[in-house]
C-alpha positions as CSV (number, residue, x, y, z in Angstrom):
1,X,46.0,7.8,22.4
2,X,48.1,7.1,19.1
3,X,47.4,3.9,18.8
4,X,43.3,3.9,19.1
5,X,41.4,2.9,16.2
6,X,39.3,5.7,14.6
7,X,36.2,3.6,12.7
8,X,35.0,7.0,10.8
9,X,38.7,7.3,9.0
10,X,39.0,3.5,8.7
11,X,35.7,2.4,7.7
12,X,34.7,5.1,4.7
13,X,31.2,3.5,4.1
14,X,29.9,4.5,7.2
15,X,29.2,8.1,5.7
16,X,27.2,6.4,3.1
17,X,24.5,3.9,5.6
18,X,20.8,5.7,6.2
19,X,18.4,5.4,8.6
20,X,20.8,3.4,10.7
21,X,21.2,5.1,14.3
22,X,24.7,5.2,16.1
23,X,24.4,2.9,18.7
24,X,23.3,0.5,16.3
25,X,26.2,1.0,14.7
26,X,28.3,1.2,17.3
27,X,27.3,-2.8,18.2
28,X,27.9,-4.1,15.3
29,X,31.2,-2.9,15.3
30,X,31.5,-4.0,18.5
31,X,30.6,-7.5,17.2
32,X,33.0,-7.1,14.0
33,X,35.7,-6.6,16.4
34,X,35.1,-9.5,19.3
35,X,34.8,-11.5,15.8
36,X,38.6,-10.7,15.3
37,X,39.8,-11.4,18.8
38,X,38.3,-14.6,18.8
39,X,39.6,-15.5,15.7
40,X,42.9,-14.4,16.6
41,X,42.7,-15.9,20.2
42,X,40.6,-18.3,20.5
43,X,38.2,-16.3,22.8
44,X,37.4,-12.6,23.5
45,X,36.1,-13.2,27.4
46,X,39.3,-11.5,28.9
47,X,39.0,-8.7,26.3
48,X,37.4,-5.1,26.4
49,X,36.3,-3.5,23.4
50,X,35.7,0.8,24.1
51,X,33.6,2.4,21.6
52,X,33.4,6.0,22.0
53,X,30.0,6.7,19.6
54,X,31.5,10.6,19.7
55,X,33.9,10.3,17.4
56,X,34.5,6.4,16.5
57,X,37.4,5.9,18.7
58,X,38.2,2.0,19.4
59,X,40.4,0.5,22.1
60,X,40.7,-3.0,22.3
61,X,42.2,-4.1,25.6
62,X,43.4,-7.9,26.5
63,X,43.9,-8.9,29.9
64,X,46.3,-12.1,30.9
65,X,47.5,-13.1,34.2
66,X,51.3,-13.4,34.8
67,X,52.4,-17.2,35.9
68,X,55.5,-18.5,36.9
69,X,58.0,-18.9,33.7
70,X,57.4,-22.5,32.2
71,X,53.7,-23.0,34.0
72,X,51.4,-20.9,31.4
73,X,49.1,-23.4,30.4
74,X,47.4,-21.1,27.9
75,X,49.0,-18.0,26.1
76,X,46.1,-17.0,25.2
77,X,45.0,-16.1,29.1
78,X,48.4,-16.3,30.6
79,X,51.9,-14.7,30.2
80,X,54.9,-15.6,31.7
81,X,56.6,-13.5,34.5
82,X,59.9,-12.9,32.1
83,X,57.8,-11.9,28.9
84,X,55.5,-9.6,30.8
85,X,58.3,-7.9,32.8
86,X,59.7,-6.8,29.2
87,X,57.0,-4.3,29.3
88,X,56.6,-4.0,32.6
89,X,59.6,-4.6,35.3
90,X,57.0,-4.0,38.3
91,X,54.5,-7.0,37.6
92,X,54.5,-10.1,40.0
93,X,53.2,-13.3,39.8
94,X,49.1,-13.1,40.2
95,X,49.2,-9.1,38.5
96,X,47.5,-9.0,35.2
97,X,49.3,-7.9,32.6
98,X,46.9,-5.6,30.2
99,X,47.8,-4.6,26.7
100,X,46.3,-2.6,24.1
101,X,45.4,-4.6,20.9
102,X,46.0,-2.5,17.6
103,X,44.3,-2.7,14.5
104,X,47.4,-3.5,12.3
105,X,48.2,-6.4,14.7
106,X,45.3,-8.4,13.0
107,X,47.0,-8.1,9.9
108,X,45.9,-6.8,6.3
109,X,43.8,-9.7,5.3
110,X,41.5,-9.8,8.9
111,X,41.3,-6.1,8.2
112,X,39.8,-6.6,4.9
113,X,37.5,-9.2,5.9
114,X,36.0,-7.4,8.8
115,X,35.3,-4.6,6.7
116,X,33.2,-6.5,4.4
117,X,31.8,-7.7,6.8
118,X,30.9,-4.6,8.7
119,X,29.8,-3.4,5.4
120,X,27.7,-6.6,5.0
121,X,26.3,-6.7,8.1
122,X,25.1,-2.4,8.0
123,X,23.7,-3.3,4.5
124,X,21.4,-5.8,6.2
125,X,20.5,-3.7,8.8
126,X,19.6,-0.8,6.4
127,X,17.4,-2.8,4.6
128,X,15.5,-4.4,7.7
129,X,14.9,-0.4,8.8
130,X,13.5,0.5,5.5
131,X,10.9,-2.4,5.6
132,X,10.2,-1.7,9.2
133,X,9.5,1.7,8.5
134,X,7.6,1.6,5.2
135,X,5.7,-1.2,6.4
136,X,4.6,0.7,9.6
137,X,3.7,3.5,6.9
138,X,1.2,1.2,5.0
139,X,-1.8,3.8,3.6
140,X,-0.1,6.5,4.0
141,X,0.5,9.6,1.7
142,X,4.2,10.0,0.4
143,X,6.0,11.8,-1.7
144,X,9.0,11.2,-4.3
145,X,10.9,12.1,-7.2
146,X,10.8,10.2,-10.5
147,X,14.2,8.5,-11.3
148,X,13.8,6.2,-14.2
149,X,10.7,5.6,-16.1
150,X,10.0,1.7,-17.8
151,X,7.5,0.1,-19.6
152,X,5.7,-1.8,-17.0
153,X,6.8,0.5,-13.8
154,X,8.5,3.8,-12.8
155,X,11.2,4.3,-10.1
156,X,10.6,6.9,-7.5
157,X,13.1,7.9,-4.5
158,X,12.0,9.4,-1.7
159,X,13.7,12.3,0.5
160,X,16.3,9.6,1.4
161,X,17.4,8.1,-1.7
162,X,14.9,5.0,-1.1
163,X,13.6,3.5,-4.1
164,X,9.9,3.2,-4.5
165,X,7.8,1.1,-7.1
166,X,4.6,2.5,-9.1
167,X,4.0,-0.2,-11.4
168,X,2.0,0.8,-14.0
169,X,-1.1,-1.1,-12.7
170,X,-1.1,1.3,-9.6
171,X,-1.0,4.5,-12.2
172,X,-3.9,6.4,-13.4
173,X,-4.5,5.9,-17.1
174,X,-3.7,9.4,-18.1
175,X,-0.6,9.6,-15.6
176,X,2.3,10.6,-17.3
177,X,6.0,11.5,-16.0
178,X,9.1,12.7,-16.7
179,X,12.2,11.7,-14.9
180,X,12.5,14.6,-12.2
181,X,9.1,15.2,-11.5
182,X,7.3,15.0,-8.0
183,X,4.6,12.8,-7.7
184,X,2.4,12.0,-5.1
185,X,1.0,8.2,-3.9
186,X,-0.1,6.0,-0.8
187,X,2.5,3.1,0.2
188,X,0.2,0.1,-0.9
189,X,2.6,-2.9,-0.3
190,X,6.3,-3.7,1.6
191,X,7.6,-7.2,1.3
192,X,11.0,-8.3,0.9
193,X,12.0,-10.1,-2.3
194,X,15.9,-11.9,-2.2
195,X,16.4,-10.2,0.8
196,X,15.1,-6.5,-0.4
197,X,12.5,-4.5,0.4
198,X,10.4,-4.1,-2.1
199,X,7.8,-0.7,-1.5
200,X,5.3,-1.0,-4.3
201,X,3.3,3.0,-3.8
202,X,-0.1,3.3,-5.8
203,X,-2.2,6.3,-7.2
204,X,-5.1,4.0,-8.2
205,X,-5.8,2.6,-4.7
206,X,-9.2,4.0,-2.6
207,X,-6.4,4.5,0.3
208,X,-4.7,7.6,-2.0
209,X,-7.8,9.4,-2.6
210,X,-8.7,9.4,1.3
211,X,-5.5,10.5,1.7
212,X,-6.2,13.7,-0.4
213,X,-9.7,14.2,1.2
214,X,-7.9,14.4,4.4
215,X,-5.4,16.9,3.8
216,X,-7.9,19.2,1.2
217,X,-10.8,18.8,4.4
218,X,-9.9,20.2,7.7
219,X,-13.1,18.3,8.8
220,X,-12.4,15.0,7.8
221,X,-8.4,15.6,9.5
222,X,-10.0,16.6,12.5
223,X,-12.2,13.6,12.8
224,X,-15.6,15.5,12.6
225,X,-16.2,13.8,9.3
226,X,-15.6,10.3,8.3
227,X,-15.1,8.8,4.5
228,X,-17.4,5.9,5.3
229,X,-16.8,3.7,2.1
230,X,-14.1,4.4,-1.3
231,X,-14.6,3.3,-4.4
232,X,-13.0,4.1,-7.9
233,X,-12.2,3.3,-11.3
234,X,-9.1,4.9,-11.7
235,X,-9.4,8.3,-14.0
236,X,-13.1,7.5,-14.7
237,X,-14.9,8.5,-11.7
238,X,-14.9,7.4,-7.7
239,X,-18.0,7.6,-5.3
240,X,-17.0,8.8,-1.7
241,X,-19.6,8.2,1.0
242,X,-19.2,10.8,4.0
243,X,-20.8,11.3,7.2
244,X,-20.5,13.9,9.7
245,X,-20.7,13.3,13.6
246,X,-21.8,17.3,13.9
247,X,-25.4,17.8,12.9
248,X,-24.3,21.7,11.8
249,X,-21.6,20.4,9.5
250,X,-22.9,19.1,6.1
251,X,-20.3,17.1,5.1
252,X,-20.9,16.8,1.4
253,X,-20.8,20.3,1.5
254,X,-17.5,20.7,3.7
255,X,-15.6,18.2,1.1
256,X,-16.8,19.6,-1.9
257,X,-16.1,23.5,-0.8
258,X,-17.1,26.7,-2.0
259,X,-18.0,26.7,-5.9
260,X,-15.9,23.2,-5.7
261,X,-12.6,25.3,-4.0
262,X,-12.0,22.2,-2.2
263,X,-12.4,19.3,-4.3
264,X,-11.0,21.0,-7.8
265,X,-7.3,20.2,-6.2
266,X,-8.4,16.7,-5.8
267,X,-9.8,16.3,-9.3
268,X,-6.5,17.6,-10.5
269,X,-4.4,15.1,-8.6
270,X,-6.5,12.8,-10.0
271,X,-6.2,13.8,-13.7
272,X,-10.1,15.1,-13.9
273,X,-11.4,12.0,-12.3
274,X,-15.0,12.6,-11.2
275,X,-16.1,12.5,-8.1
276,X,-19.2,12.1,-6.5
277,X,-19.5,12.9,-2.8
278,X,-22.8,11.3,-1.2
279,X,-24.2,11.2,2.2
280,X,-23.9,8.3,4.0
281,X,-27.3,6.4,5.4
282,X,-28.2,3.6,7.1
283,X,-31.4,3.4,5.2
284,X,-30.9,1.2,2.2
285,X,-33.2,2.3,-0.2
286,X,-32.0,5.8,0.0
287,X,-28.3,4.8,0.2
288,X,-28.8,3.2,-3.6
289,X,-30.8,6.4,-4.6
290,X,-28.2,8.5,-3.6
291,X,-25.5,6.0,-5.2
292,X,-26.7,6.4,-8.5
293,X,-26.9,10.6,-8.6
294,X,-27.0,11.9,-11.2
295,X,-30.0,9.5,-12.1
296,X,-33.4,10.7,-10.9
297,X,-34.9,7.0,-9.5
298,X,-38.5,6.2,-9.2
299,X,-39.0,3.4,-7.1
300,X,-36.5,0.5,-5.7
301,X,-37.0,-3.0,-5.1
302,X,-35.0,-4.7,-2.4
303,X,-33.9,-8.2,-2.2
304,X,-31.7,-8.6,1.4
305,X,-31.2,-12.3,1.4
306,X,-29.1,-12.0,-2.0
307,X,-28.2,-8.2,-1.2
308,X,-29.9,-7.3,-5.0
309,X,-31.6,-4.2,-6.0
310,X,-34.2,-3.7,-8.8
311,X,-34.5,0.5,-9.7
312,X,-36.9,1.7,-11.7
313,X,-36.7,4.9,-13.6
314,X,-37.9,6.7,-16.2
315,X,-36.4,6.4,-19.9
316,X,-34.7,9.7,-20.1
317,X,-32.3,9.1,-16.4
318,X,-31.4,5.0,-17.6
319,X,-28.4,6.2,-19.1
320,X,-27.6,8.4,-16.4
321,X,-28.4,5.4,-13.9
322,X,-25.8,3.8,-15.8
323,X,-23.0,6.2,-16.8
324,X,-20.4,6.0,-18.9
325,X,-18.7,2.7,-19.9
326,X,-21.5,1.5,-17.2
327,X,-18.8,3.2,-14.5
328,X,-21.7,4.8,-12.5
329,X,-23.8,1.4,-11.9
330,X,-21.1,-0.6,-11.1
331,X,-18.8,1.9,-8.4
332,X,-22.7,2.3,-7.2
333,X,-23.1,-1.6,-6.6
334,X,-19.9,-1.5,-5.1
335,X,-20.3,1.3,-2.9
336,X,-23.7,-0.1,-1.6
337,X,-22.7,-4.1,-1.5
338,X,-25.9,-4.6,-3.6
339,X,-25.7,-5.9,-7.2
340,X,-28.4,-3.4,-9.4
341,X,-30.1,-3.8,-12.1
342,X,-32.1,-1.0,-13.8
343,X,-35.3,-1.4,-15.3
344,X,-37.7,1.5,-17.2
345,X,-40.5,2.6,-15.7
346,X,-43.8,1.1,-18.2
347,X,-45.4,4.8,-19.6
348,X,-48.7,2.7,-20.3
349,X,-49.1,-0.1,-18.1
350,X,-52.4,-0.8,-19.7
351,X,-51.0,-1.6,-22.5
352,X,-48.5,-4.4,-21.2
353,X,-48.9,-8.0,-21.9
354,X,-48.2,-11.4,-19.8
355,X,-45.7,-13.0,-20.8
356,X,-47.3,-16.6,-20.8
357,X,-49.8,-14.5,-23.4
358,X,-46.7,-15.4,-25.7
359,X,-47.0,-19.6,-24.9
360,X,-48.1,-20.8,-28.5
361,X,-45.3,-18.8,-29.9
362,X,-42.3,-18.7,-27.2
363,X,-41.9,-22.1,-25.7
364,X,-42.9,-22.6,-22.0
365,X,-39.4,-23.5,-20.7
366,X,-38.3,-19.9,-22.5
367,X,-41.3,-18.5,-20.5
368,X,-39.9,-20.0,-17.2
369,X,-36.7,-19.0,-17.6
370,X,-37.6,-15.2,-18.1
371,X,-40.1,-15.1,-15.3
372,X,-37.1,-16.8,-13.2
373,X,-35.5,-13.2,-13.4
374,X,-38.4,-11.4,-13.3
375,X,-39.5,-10.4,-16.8
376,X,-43.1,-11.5,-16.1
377,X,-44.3,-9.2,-18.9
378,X,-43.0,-8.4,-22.9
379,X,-42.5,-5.0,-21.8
380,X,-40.1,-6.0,-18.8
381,X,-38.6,-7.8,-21.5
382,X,-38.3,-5.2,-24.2
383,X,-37.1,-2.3,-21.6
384,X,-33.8,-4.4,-21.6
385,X,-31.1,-4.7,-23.8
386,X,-29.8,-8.0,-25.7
387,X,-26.8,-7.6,-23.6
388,X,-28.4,-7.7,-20.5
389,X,-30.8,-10.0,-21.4
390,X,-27.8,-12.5,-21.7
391,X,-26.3,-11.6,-18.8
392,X,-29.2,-12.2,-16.6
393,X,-30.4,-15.2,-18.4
394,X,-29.3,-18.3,-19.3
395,X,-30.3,-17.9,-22.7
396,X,-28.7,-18.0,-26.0
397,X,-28.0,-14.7,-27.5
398,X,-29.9,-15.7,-31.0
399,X,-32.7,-16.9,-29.0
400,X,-33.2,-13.8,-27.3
401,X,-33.1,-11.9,-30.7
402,X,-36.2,-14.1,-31.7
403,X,-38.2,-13.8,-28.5
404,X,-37.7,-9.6,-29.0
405,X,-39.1,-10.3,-32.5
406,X,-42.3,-12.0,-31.6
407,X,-42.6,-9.2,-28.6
408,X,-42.4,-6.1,-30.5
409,X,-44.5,-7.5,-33.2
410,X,-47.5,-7.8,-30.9
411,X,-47.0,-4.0,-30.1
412,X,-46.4,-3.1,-33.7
């Protein structure tokens, strides 16, 4: 029909709207339109609106009933027998009269407003589909291109022009990108800020290394391993506790792979991060020992109520116990939910001394305050540094510099 509305040709921006589906679309424009009539009218009740979703054809269709000339008590629902016979010289009195409403009859300036408002209304829309659907995808893997790079965050889209956030907390230290380049991260946050979704994606969260576990291990995708506990420190080194529901499958050998084949992608991903895979126990003692690998351990000594672990070792695995920048002790107090403390293992007991031995040189409230943490001998005292000594204590750093004085000097 010449005179039907075609939405596609009239409203341009509808090429432009994402993730929107047609019916949706469809009913808003409905709405857009009824919006019109009513204006126009005064009401839209004896009104049909046809959308064809094929190809965006509108019809708008009014309905009055024809009165008696001189008794139409509302234009707006009635028309008199002499109007309506102008355009149709069969219609009686009780016949409705039905006309087809065409766009330009609204005039320029309704047009213009209802397509702002159709554009307003899609826009909203839009935006409420990409939070529903990023939120739903919370923790999972994506990927993007770079866009624009700042100082404090970089800009990624994804396959459909959405714009992503990785702030520069959520990077890896030695991340670096170029506009264009493809980067892999987990969706770590959706909110909506003035109205806008906001999609912050990370590359530092435990969530993103999972992620890669699970596509890199068959096992783990197919549920016959489980990634029991994450922790990391972000292009340092991560601890990943595994255990496998199949006593044939050992699972720190199924994630790591043949000479590594497995977990070398992951590594790379993660800018040489290192990663230790342990098996998962229920038995505590063995959880820690396991924790701390590389470190050889000699003994453990559990404290449940206050979840806090006291390892001893030998002088040549403390620093191993530790690691570098202290990473290794702390992801392993993490991983484990106990707080650790490493101690070295005394070579010649025999030749260890009490620490109240020390009373007419250390004074006694000194002496209390050490055995409160433990150090109930000078060489439990000695095997720590001043740094931890302070940590553990509530003692002044020069005062624990004079306490090591008179200790070593009774060994000298």
């Amino acid at each position: 029909m010449s005179n039907n509305i075609n939405l596609i040709d009239s409203f341009q921006e509808f090429k432009e709207f994402k993730n929107i589906d047609r019916p949706t679309v469809i009913s808003v424009l409905e709405e857009v339109f009824r919006s019109m009539i009513r204006r126009k009218y005064g009401t839209d009740e004896n009104c049909d609106v046809i959308v064809n979703p094929d190809n965006g054809d509108l019809e708008i269709w009014r309905t009055r009933v024809v009165v008696e000339d001189g008794f139409s008590e509302d234009d707006d629902l009635e028309i008199e027998l002499a109007e309506a016979r102008k355009y149709d010289p069969d219609l009686e009195v009780g016949d409705d009269y039905i006309e087809e409403i065409t766009l330009e009859s609204f005039g320029r300036r309704a047009i213009l407003a209802a397509r702002q408002t159709l554009v307003s209304k899609i826009l909203e829309l839009e935006k409420d589909e990409v939070f529903k659907k990023y939120k739903d995808r919370e923790g999972e893997l994506i990927t993007g291109e770079v866009y624009q790079i700042w100082k404090k965050e970089t800009l990624v889209l994804d396959d459909d022009g959405n714009e992503l956030i990785l702030p520069k907390t959520e990077q890896i230290p030695a991340d670096y990108f170029k506009k264009g380049d493809t980067i892999r991260a987990v969706v770590h946050k959706v909110e909506m800020v003035n109205a806008n979704p906001r999609i912050i994606i990370s590359r530092t969260a435990p969530e993103f290394l999972q992620r890669l576990f699970e596509l890199e291990v068959p096992e783990i995708f197919d549920g016959l391993i489980t990634i029991r506990k994450i922790v990391r420190e972000p292009g340092e080194r991560a601890k990943v506790a595994v255990e496998s529901y199949d006593d044939r499958i050992d699972p720190v050998g199924a994630c790591v792979g043949m000479k590594g084949s497995r977990i070398h992608g992951i590594v790379r991903e993660l800018r040489n991060e290192n990663i230790d895979v342990i098996n998962y126990t229920n038995n505590t003692q063995l959880y820690i020992q396991r924790a701390l690998s590389p470190a050889r351990i000699g003994s453990i000594k559990l404290d449940d109520e206050h979840k806090t672990a006291a390892v001893y070792l030998k002088s040549d695995q403390v620093s191993l116990a530790i690691g570098r920048g202290g990473h290794n002790i702390k992801l392993a107090g993490k991983l484990t939910g106990y707080e650790i403390d490493v101690y070295r293992e005394a070579e010649e007991v025999e030749e260890d001394v009490d620490i109240e031995e020390f009373a007419d040189e250390i004074d006694g409230w000194i002496i209390d305050e050490l055995k409160r943490v433990g150090l109930d001998t000078a060489k439990s005292v000695l095997a720590l540094s001043v740094d931890d000594l302070v940590r553990r204590t509530d003692l002044e750093e020069n005062t624990i510099h004079e306490i090591i004085q008179v200790l070593q000097a009774e060994f000298e």
